[in-house]
C-alpha positions as CSV (number, residue, x, y, z in Angstrom):
1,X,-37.3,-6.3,-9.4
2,X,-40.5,-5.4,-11.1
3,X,-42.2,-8.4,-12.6
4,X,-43.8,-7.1,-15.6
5,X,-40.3,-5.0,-16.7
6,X,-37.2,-6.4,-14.5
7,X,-36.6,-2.5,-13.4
8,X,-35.9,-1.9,-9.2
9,X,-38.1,1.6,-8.1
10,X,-36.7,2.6,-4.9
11,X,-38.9,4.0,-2.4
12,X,-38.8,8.1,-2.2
13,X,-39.6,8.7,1.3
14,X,-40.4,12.8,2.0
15,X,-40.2,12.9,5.5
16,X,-37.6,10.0,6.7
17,X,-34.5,12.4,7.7
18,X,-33.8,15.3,9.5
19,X,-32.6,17.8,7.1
20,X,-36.1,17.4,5.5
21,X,-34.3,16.3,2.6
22,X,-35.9,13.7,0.1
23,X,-34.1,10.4,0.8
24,X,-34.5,6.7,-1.0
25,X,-34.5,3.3,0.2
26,X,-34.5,-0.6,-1.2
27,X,-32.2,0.5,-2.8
28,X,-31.1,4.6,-2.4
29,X,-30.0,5.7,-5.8
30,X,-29.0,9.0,-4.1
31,X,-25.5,7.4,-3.4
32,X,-24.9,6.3,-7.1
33,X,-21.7,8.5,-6.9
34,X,-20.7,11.0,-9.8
35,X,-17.8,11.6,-10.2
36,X,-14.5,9.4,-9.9
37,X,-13.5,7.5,-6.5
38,X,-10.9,5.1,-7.9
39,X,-8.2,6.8,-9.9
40,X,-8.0,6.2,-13.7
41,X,-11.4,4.3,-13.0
42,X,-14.2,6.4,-14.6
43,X,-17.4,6.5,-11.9
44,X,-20.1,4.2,-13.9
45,X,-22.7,3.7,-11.7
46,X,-25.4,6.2,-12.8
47,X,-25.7,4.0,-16.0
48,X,-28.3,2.1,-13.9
49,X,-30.8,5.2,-14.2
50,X,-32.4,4.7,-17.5
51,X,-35.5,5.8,-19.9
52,X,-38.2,4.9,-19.0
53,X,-38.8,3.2,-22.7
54,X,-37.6,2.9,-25.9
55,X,-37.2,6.2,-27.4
56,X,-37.0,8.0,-24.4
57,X,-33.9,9.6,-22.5
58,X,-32.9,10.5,-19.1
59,X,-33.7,14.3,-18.3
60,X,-31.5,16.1,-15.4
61,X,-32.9,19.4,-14.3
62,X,-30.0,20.5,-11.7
63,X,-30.2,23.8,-9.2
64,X,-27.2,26.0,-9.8
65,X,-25.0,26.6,-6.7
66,X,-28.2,26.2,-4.6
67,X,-26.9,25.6,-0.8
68,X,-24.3,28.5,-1.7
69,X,-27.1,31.0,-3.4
70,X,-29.2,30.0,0.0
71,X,-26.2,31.0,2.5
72,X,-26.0,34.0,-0.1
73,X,-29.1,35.1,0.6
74,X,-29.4,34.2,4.4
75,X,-26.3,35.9,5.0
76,X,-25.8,38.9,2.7
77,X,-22.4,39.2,2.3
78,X,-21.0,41.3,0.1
79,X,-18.8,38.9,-1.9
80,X,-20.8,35.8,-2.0
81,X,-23.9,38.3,-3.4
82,X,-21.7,39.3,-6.0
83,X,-21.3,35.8,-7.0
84,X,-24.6,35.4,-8.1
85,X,-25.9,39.4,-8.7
86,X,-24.5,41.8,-11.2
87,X,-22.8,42.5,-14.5
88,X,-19.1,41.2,-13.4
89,X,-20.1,38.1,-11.3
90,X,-17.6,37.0,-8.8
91,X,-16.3,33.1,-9.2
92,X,-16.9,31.7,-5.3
93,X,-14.9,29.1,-5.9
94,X,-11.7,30.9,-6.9
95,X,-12.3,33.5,-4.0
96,X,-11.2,30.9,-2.0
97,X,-8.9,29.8,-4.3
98,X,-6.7,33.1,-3.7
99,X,-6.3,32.7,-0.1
100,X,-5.1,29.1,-0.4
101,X,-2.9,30.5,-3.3
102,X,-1.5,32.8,-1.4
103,X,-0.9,30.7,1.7
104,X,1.2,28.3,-0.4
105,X,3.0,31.3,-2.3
106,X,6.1,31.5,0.4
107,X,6.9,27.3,-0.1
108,X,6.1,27.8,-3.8
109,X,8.6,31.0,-4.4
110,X,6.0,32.9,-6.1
111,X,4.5,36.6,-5.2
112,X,1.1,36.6,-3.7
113,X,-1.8,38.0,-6.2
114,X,-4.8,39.3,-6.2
115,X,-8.3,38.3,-7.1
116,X,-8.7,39.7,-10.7
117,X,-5.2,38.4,-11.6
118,X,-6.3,34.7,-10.6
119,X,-9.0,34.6,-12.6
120,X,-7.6,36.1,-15.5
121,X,-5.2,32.8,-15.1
122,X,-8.0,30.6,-15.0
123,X,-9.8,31.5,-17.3
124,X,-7.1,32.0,-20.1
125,X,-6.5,28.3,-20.0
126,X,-2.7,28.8,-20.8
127,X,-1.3,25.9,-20.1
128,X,2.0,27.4,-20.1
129,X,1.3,29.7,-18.0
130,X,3.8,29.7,-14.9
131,X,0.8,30.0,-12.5
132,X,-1.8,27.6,-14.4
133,X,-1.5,24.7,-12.5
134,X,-1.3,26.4,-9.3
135,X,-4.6,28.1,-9.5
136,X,-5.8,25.1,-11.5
137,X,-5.4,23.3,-8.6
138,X,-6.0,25.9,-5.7
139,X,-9.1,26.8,-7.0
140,X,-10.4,23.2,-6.7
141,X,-9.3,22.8,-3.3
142,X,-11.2,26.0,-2.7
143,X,-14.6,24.3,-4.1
144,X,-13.5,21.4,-2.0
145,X,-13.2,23.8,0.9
146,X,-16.5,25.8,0.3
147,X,-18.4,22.8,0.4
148,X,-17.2,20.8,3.3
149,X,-17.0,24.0,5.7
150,X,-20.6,24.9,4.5
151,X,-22.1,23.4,7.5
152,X,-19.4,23.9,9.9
153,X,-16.8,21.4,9.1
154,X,-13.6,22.2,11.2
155,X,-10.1,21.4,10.7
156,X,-10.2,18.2,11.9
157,X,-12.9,17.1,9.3
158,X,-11.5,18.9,6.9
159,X,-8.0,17.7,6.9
160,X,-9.0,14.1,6.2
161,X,-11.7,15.2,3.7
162,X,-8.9,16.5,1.6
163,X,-6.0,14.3,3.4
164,X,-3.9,17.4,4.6
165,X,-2.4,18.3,7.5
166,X,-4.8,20.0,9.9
167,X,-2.7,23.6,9.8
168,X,-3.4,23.6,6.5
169,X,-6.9,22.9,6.3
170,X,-7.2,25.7,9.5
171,X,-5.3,28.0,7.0
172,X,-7.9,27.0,4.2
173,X,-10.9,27.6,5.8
174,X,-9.3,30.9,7.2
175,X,-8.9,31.6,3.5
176,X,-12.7,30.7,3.1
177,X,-13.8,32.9,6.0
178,X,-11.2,36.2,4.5
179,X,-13.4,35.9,1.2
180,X,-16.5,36.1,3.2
181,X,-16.5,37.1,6.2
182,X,-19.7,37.2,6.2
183,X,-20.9,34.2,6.2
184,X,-19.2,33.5,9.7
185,X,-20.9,36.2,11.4
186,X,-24.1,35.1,9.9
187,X,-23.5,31.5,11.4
188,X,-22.8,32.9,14.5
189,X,-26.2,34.6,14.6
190,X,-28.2,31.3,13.6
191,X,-26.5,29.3,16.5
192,X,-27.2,32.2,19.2
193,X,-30.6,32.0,17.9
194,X,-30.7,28.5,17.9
195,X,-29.6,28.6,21.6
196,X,-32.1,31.5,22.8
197,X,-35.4,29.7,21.0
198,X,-34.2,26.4,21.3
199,X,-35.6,25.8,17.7
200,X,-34.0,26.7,14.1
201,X,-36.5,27.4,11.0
202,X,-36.1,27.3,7.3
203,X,-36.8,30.3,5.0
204,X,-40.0,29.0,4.8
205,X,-40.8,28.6,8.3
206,X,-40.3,24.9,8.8
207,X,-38.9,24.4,12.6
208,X,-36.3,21.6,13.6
209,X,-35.9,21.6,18.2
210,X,-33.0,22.1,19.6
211,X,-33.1,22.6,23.1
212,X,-32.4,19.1,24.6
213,X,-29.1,19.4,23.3
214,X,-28.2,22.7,23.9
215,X,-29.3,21.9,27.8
216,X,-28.1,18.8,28.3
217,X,-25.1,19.3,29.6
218,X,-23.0,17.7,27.3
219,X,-20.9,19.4,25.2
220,X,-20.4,17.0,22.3
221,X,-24.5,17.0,21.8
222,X,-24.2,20.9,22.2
223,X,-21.7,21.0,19.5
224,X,-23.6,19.2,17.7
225,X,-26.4,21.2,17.7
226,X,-24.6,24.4,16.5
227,X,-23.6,22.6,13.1
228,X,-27.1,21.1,13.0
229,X,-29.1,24.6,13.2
230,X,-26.6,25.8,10.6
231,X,-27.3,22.6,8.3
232,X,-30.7,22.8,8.8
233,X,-31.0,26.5,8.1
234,X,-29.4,25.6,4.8
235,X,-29.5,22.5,3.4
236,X,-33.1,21.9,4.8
237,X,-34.0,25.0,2.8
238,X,-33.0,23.3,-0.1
239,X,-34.8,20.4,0.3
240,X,-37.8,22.7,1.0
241,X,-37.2,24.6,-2.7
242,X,-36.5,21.1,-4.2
243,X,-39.8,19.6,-3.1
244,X,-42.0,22.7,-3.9
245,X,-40.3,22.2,-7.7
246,X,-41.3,18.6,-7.9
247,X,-44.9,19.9,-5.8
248,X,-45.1,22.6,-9.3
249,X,-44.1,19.8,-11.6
250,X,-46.7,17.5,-10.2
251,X,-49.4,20.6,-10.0
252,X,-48.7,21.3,-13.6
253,X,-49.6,17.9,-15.3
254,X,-46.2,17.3,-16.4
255,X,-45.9,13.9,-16.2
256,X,-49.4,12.8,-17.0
257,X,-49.5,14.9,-20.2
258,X,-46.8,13.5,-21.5
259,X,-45.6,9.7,-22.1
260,X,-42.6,10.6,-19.2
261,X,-41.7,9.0,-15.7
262,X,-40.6,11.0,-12.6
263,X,-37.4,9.6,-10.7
264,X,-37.2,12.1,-8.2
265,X,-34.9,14.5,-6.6
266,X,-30.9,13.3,-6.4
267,X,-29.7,15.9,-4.1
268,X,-30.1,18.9,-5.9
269,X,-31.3,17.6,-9.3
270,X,-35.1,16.6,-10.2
271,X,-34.9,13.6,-12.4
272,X,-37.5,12.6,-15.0
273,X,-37.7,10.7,-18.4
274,X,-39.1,11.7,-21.3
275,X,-39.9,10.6,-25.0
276,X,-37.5,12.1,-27.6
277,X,-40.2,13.9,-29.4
278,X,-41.8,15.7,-26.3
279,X,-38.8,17.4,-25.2
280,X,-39.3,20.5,-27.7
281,X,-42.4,20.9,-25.3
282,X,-41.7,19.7,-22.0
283,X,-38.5,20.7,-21.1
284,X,-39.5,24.4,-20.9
285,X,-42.5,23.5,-18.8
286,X,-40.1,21.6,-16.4
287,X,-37.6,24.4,-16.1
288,X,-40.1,27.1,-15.1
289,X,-41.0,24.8,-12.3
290,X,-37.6,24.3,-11.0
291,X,-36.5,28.6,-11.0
292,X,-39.6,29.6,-9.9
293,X,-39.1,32.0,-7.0
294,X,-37.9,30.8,-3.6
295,X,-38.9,32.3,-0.2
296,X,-38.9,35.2,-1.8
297,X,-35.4,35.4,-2.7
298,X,-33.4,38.3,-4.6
299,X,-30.5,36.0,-5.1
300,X,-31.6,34.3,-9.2
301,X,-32.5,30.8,-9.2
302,X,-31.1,28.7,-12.0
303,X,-31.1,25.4,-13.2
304,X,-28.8,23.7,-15.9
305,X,-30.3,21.1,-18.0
306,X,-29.1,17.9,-19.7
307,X,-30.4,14.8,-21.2
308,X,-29.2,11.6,-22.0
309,X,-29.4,7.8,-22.6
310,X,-28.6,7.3,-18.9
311,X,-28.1,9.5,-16.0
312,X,-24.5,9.1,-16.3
313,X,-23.9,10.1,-19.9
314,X,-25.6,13.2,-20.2
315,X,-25.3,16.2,-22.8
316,X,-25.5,20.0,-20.9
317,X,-27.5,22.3,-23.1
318,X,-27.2,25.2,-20.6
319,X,-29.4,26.6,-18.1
320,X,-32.1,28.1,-21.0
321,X,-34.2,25.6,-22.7
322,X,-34.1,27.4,-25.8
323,X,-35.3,25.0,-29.1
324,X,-32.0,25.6,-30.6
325,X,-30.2,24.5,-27.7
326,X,-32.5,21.4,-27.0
327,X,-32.0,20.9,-31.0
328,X,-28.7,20.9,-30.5
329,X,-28.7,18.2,-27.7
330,X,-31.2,15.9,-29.8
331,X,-28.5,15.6,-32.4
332,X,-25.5,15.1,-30.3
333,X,-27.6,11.8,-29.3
334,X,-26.2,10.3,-32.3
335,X,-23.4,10.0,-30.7
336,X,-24.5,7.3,-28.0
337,X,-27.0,5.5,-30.8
């Protein structure tokens, strides 16, 4: 603890793992989990994050989707693009949810659907619905499922990720692969590339070797190396886009103009504190920096925002900082006072 103020600062280290992401030490804050790990016990830990003073609350600006949008871009298929691109955005999440749908339809004596019709469930909120809870349901496993196969999870991971048999998770992420195809073939291509230059880069040109274990003739280190050109081709491109936004934040005075702290990236999230009265002014400023352009990147960039009197109980105001919406977020602080 500090001596003057009792607070712990963790060390932000840029350059300590792999992936390139940002990581913390003594003690990491990155693993102050979100969202519930004991059931019925609400996950409290981010409380710990707080203002840096009186009069000040915790600001969250937090990249939308951003390892999906970069396997979006990367790959180009069809679906995922339409995610993110267009007039009638696609729901990635409940693309997957379909195929796991209609995998369980047979055991569940329903009829199979389509996407449109699964959506139209979900989003009517009809509890009553005959088919609610199912796509409820099989659209979170899909999330589940889009996330963990994202750097090449197989069925063995993710059966006890999601504590199912391992036919089923094979069956899942066949349902992942159907939505977007793809993205397999894409994968494919990064690993054969891997193996041909020995080396993987990130949309910006950062390079991670690979060519000891591709020719070392063992198989588990070869393995290896095929999820880790695919990770780094992906998740250390976001950690690339997160440090440039913290690199614009930095470049543009932010947090030296006003009375403000910057915690630092939590993943996908830049973390800062602010006075009350400056966030009319700086939370626009802090935005730009975050969905400024990306490797040049068609796919949009957004960020949601929220503030609060901790990290842990914070009010979303959207992904534009308009002043009616940040109005609107000021007065719903009454509710914590």
């Amino acid at each position: 603890m500090h001596w003057k103020d009792g607070l712990v600062r963790p060390n932000h280290n840029q350059g300590a793992a792999n992936t390139r992401r940002a990581t913390e030490s003594r003690p990491n804050k990155t693993q102050l989990p979100k969202h519930q790990k004991i059931e019925g016990q609400i996950s409290r830990f981010r409380e710990v994050i707080v203002p840096h003073r009186h009069g000040a609350v915790v600001v969250s600006m937090d990249f939308e989707a951003q390892e999906l949008k970069i396997i979006a871009e990367q790959s180009q298929d069809t679906n995922l693009v339409a995610c993110y691109v267009g007039d009638s955005k696609k729901d990635v999440h409940s693309l997957t949810g379909v195929g796991i749908f209609n995998y369980k339809a047979k055991q569940r004596t329903v009829d199979e659907i389509i996407y449109e019709l699964f959506e139209q469930v979900r989003q009517s909120g009809d509890k009553k619905h005959p088919l609610f809870q199912y796509v409820k349901d099989d659209r979170n496993l899909g999330k589940k499922v889009n996330f963990t196969t994202e750097f090449g999870a197989m069925a063995p991971k993710v059966a006890q990720t999601l504590i199912i048999t391992e036919e089923e998770a094979q069956a899942f992420i066949d349902a992942r692969e159907a939505a977007c195809p793809g993205t397999k073939l894409w994968k494919l291509k990064v690993i054969e590339e891997a193996k041909d230059k020995g080396y993987v880069r990130t949309m910006l040109g950062a390079v991670r070797h690979l060519r000891p274990a591709f020719t070392s003739g063992d198989n588990w280190l070869a393995s290896k190396a095929e999820r880790q050109a695919v990770n780094f081709k992906v998740q250390s491109s976001a950690g690339e886009q997160t440090k440039l936004a913290e690199g614009r934040m930095w470049r543009d005075g932010l947090f030296f103009e006003f009375d403000s702290a910057c915690y630092g990236p939590i993943h996908d999230e830049v973390v800062a504190s602010f006075m009350i009265e400056d966030l009319q002014l700086a939370l626009p400023r802090m935005h730009a920096c975050m969905v400024a352009n990306y490797a040049d990147t068609s796919i949009p960039i957004t960020s949601s925002i929220s503030f609060g009197p901790d990290f842990f109980r914070q009010i979303e105001i959207g992904v534009v900082p308009t002043p009616e919406a940040i109005a609107e977020g000021i007065y719903k602080l009454k509710e914590y006072q």
